[in-house]
N, C-alpha and C positions, 0 to 999 in steps of 0.2 A: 283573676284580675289581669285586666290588660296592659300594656308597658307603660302608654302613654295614662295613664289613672295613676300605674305604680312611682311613673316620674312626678306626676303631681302630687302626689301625696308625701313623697319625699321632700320635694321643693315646700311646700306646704310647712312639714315637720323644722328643716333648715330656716325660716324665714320666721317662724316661731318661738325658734333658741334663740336667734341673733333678739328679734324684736324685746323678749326675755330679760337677755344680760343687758342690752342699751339700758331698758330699764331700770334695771338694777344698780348699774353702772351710775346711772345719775341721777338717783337715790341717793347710791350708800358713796361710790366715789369706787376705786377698783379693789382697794383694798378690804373692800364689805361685800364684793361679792362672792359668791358661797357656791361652787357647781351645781348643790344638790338646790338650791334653789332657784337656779336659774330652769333646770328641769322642770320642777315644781310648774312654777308659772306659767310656762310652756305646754303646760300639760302636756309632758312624754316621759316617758322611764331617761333614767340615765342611760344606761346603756344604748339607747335612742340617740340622746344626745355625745354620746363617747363616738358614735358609726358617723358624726358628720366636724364632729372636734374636738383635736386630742387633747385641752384640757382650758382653762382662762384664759394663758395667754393668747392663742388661737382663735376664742371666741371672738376678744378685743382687735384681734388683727385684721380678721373677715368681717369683722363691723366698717371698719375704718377702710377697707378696702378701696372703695368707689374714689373717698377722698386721694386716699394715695395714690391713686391712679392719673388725677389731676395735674396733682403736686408733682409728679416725675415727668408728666407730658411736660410742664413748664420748663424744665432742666434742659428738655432736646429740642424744640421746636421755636422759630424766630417769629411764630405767628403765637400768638397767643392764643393758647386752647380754648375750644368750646367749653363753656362749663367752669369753668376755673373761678370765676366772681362766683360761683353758688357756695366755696367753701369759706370766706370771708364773711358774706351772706349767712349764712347758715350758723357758724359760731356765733356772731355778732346777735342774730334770733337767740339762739340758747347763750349767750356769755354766762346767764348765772349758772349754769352747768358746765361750762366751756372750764372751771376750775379742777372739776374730776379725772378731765381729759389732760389738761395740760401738769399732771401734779406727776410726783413722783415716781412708783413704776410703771405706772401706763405710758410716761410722756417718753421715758428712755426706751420703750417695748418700742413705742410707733415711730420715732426715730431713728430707731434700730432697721424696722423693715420697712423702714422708706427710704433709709438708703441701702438698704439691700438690692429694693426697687430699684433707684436710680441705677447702681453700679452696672446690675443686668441691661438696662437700656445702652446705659455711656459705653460698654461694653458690646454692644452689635451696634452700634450708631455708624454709616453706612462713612467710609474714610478713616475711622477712628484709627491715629495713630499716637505717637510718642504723647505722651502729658507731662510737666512739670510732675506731677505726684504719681501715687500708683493709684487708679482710679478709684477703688476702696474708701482711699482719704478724701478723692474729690467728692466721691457719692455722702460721706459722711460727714464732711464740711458742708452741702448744699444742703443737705435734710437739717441739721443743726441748725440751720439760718434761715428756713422757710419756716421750722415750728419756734426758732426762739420771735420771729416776726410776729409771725399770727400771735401767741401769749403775750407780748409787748403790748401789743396796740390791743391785746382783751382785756388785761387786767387795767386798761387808763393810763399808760404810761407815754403815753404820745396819741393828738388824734389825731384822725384819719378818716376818711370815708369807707367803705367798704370798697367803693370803685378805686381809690390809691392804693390800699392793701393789693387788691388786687395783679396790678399791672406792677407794684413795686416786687412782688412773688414772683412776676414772670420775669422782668429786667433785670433780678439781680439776681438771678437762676442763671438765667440762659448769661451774664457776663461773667460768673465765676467760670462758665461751662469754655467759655469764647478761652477765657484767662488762663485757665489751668490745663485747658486741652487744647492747644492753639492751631495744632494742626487735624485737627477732626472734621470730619464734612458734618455740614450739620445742615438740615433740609436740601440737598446737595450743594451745597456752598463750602469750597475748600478754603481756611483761611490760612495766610503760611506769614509768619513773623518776619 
């Protein structure tokens, strides 16, 4: 077998567990998802699935990736990202599932590494200097306020369009980022108090 077969089949095999657990996941909700059956349905051994993630949490994290990828572009950039209305979008399409994701330990797992996400960015952001906080906290205050946003306005608690979710995820990203990091260059733009 040649590399390029062995890499697709691999991508193949990865793209079959995630598809797997998503499903599973909004089914049973996170707490009903079961390793051995996310394999199952995937049709591949566990150990298949152990060579591409080291266990739930993981799987949930690389699901949600693309998202969080979004969501920390908002944090650094004064343009508002490409992409970024597709995750408002996208919840608001699945809301009635959008409760599995935003429930208990999933919601604290994905707010965990989405500001893990951020810190690493606000952290090489090109100027970055002195912050009111230690960046940590900023990362962790801006993730805490993009997913308690989005659950807000999923579960009915204020409307909104998908197009105001949106731009209000980038504006009040990128002002705590202005607020709490004042002297950071940010798209090279130095701001100094």
């Amino acid at each position: 077998m040649n590399q390029d077969s062995a890499d697709r089949r691999i991508e193949r095999s990865r793209r079959a567990i995630l598809e797997a657990f998503r499903s599973l996941f909004f089914e049973r909700g996170y707490g009903g998802v079961d390793v051995c059956e996310v394999a199952a349905r995937a049709n591949v051994g566990r150990s298949t699935l152990y060579k591409h993630f080291r266990n739930k949490e993981d799987l949930l994290v690389q699901s949600l990736r693309p998202f969080l990828a979004l969501l920390t572009d908002a944090c650094i950039s004064d343009r508002q990202p490409d992409g970024l209305s597709y995750i408002p979008e996208h919840f608001w399409e699945k809301r009635r599932f959008a409760r599995a994701v935003f429930s208990g330990r999933s919601m604290s797992l994905i707010v965990a590494t989405l500001a893990e996400a951020i810190e690493q960015r606000l952290t090489v952001m090109p100027g970055a200097g002195p912050s009111l906080l230690p960046v940590r906290l900023v990362a962790a205050q801006l993730a805490a306020s993009q997913m308690t946003l989005l659950d807000e306005w999923l579960r009915g608690r204020g409307a909104a369009t998908t197009a105001q979710i949106t731009v209000a995820l980038h504006r009040s990203s990128r002002a705590l980022v202005r607020e709490l990091m004042p002297y950071g260059s940010v798209d090279g733009f130095i701001r100094e108090n």
